[in-house]
N, C-alpha and C positions, 0 to 999 in steps of 0.2 A: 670665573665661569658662573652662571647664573640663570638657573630653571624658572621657565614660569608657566603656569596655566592660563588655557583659555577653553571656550565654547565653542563647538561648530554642529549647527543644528542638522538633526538627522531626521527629524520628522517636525510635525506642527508644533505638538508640546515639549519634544526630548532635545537635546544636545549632547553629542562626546565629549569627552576631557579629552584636550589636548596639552600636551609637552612642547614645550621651543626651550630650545639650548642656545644660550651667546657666549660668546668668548672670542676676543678679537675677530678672527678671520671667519670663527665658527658661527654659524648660522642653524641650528638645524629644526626642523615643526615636524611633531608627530602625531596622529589621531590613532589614539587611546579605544580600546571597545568597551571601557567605561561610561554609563552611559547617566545623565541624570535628568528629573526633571524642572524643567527650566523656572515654574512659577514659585517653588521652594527653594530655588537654590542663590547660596548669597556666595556670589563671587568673591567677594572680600574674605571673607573669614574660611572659603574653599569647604562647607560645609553647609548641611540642610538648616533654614531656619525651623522652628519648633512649629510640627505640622503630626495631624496623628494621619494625612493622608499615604505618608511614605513610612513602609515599616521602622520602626524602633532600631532593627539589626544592621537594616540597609543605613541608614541615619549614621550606626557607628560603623561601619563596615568602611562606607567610600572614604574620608577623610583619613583613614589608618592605611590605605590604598595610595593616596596619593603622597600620602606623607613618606609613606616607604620608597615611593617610585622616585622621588626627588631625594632622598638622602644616599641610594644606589644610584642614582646617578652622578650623583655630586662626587661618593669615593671613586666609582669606576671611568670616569671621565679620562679620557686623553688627546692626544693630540692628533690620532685616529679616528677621533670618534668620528661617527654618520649615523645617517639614519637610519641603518641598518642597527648597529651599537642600541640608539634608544629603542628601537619595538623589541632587541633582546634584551632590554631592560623590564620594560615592561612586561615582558612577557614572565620573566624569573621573580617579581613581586608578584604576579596574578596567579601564574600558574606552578607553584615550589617543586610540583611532581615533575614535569619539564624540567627543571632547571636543574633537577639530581640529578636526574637522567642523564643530559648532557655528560657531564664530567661523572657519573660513576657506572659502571657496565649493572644491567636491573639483574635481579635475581636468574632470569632463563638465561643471561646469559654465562652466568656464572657455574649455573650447571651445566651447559657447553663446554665452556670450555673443562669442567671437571669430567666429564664423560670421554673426552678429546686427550687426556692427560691420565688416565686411568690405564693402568698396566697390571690391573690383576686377573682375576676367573673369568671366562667366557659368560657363564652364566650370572656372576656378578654386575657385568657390565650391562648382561639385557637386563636387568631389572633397572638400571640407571636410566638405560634408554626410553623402559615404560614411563619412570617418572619423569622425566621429560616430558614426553609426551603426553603426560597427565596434568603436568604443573602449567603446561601451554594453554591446554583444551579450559586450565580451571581459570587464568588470564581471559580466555578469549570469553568463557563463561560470564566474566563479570564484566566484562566489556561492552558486549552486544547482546546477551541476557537482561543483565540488569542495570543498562546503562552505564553502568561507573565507565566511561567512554577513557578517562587518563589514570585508572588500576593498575600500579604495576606496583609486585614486591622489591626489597631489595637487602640484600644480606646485613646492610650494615644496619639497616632499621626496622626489620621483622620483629613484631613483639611474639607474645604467649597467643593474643588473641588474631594474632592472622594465622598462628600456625593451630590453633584450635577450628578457624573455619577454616583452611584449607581440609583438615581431618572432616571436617564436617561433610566436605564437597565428597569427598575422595569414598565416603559412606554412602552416599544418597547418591549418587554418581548413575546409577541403574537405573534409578528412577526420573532425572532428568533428561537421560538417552529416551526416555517413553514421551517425554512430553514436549522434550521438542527434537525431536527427529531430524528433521529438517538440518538442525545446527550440527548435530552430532554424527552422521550422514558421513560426510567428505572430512572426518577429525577420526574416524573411527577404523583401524587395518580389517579387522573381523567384525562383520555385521552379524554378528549372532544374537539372538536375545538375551538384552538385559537382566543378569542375574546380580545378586548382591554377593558383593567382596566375604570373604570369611575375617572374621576377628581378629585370626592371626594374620593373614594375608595385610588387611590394613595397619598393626601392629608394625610388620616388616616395612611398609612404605615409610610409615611416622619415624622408625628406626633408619632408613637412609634418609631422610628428610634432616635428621641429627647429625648423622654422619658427616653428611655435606656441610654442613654451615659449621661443623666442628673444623674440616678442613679448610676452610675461609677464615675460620680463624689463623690455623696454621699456616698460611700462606699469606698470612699480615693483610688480609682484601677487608679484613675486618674486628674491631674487638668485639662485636655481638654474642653475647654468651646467651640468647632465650634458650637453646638448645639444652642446657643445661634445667633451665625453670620446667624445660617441658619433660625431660628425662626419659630416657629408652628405656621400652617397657619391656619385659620380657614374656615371649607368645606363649600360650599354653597348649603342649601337646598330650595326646592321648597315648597310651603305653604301646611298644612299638610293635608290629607283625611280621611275620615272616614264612619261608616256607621250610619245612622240615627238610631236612635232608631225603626223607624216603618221598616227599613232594618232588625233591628238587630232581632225585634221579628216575620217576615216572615222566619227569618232561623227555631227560635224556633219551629214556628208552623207548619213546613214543613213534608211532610209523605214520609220519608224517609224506608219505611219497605221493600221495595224491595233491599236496598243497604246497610246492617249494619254495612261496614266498611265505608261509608259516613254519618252513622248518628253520628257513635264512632267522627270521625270529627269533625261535627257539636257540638256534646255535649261539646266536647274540645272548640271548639272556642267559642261558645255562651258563658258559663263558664268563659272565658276567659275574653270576653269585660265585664262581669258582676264586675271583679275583677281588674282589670287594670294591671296585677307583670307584670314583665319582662318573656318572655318566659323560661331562666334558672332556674329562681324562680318557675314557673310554674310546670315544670317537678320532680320537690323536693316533690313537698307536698305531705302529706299522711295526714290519719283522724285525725292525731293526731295537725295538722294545723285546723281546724274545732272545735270552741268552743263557746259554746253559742251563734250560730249563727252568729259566726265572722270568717274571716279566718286572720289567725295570722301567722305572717314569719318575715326573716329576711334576706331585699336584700342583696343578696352576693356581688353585683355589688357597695354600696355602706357604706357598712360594719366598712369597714376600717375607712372611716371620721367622717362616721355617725350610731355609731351602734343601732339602736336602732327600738324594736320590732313595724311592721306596724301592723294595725286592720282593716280590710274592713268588715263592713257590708253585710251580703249576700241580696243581694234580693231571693226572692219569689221563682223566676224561676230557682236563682241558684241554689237552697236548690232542687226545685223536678230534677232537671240534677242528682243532687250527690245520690237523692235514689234511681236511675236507675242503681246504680253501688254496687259491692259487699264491704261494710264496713272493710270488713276485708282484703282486698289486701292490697299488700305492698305499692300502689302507689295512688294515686286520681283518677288516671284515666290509662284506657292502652295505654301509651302513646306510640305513632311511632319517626321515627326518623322526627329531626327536617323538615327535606328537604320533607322527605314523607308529614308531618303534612300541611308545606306550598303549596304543590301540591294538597291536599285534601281540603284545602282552595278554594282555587281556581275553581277547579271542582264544588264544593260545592254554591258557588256565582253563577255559570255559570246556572247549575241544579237550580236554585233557582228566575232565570231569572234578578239576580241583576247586570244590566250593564249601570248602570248609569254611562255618561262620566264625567272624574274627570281630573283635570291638573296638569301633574305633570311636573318636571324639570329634561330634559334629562340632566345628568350627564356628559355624553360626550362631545354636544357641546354646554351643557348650555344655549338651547333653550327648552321652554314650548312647550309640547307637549299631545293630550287627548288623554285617554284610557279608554274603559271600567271598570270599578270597580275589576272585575270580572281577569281580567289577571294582576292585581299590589297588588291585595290583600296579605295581608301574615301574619304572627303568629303578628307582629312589630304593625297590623291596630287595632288587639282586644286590645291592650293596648292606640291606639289614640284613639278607640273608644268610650274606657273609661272616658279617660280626656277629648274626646272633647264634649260629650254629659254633662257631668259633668258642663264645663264651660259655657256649654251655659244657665245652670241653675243656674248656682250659682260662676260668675266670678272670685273667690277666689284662688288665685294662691295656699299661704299657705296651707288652708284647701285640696283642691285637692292633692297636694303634699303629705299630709299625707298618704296620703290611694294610691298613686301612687308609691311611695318607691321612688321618687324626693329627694335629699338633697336641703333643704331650702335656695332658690334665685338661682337655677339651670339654668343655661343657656338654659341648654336641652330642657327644661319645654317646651319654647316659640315652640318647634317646634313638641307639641302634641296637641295644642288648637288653634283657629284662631279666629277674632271677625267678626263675619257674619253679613249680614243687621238686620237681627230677636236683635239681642244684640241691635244695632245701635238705632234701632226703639224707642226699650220697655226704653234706657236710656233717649233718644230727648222725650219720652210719661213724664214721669217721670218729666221735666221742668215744672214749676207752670205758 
């Protein structure tokens, strides 16, 4: 078998490089989009003579091109070959990002199919699905933003520095929804205005961005460890809030008859801190969670590690919430969408006059900042309100856990309970 080049001119002064294949019966000519100019170029040696008219780069560039194109062809060669065979020769020495492609599935698709193979928390999975959705938008961003027209990532050869400009994108992200619209437009589910991610928020994505490429490892698609160089950070929260108990039973005892889609509300959330699940768990239950005065589930959020059935005790108040509803629906309660649920929260506090100022940690610039109760409240407070009133009676992390759907020595844990001065007091009383 036996490569050779040749010329075939494409304008006055340029010519292509062409490829022809011989080998007995085999015949094959190809034109190359290799392009050079003809009055420097010395066909013998398949290389520019010494001219400062053609760049220096191009000069070493094409000769290392066609060298490559003829030694891939020479191992790949068979008795298949055609002309088909040579331009995908060619094309895998010109273009290397095509030619991984081919034979390796790119980054998006690999977090497909991780989101498609994922069996854990409901709400785990939507945040998958965001970054999906993000990792696409930051693709298509460099593609038709900034030209890079063949950008694609890929697990097995992600370094520190694409996953530093991915962080980069996924920050600024608000700010290129303003400036080009246009792009952002039909990529976008909610057109609301562009506000910036919180610190922690972006934290959490970089932290599944880790995740993912740890489990590519573990599924042999790759030994790429940057995941590791880049290291999960840990987000920083503000000390946690909640509602008092004497809060929590003003909601209870509130006359709500003028507003029945605010008492429907109210009943959810009272309910709620009464039980401490997670809001995904919450929205599962049916009566058939309800036994002997216990309600019985199994967080889906922590399943996987720790399967095993939780039991909360109902109080009093829970029990007359749930005979205010029909036993036989498919669901506990009629629940709204989540977003609605937390909006009704809210209103709910406000209507209730609960605007005790609380301090929470602006996210953004990581300064402490007071808010009324009543505008940070949300589905997240009825489950700290559970733990926190919980802890203030009975300081037991374990036990609490229990009945919290917490896996045992949870990190989490510390940032649903706080130790107040009332704690401080009653253990300094307690000194002989």
């Amino acid at each position: 078998m036996k490569v050779t080049v040749y010329l075939k001119k494409c304008s006055p002064e340029a010519s292509n490089i062409c490829f022809r294949v011989r080998d007995r019966n085999v015949d094959i000519k190809v034109v190359s989009t290799l392009e050079v100019q003809d009055r420097y170029w010395d066909t013998d040696t398949l290389s520019y003579r010494r001219t400062t008219a053609v760049p220096a780069a191009e000069q070493k560039r094409l000769p290392e091109q066609i060298a490559a194109i003829i030694e891939r062809a020479e191992k790949t060669f068979s008795d298949k070959a055609d002309s088909r065979w040579m331009r995908q020769v060619i094309e895998d020495v010109l273009y290397p990002v095509r030619a991984f492609e081919r034979n390796h599935p790119n980054l998006l698709a690999r977090v497909h199919e991780y989101l498609e193979k994922f069996d854990g928390a409901e709400r785990t999975k939507e945040h998958i699905i965001r970054f999906e959705r993000r990792m696409s938008r930051y693709h298509d961003y460099r593609r038709e933003i900034l030209g890079e027209a063949d950008f694609t990532l890929f697990v097995e050869t992600v370094t520190l520095e694409q996953m530093n400009a991915f962080r980069d994108y996924v920050v600024n992200e608000y700010r290129l929804r303003q400036e080009h619209s246009n792009f952002y437009a039909p990529r976008t589910l909610i057109n609301h205005r562009p506000r910036p991610l919180s610190g922690t928020t972006v934290i959490n994505i970089m932290n599944l961005f880790c995740t993912f490429l740890h489990w590519c490892k573990k599924m042999k698609y790759s030994d790429n460890e940057v995941y590791v160089l880049y290291g999960c950070k840990e987000p920083t929260y503000g000390d946690p809030f909640f509602l008092t108990s004497e809060e929590r039973n003003i909601l209870y005892d509130a006359d709500l008859n003028d507003n029945p889609k605010l008492a429907v509300i109210r009943d959810i959330f009272v309910f709620h801190c009464y039980v401490g699940c997670r809001v995904g768990d919450l929205y599962r239950l049916t009566r058939a969670n309800i036994k002997d005065g216990f309600l019985e589930y199994m967080p889906q959020k922590t399943k996987k590690c720790q399967a095993k059935t939780v039991r909360v005790p109902l109080h009093e108040k829970a029990l007359k919430i749930l005979e205010r509803y029909d036993a036989n629906a498919d669901r506990l309660f009629p629940f709204k969408q989540i977003h609605t649920y937390n909006l009704g929260i809210r209103e709910l506090l406000k209507r209730c006059g609960l605007d005790r100022m609380v301090t929470i940690l602006d996210t953004h610039g990581y300064n402490t900042v007071q808010k009324p109760l009543y505008e940070v409240a949300t589905s997240h407070t009825a489950r700290k309100t559970f733990v926190g009133n919980l802890y203030r009676q009975v300081p037991d992390p374990n036990l609490i856990a229990s009945m919290s759907g917490h896996v045992e020595g949870s990190r989490a844990f510390n940032r649903y309970r706080t130790i107040d001065d009332d704690m401080k007091r009653r253990l300094v009383d307690m000194i002989d």
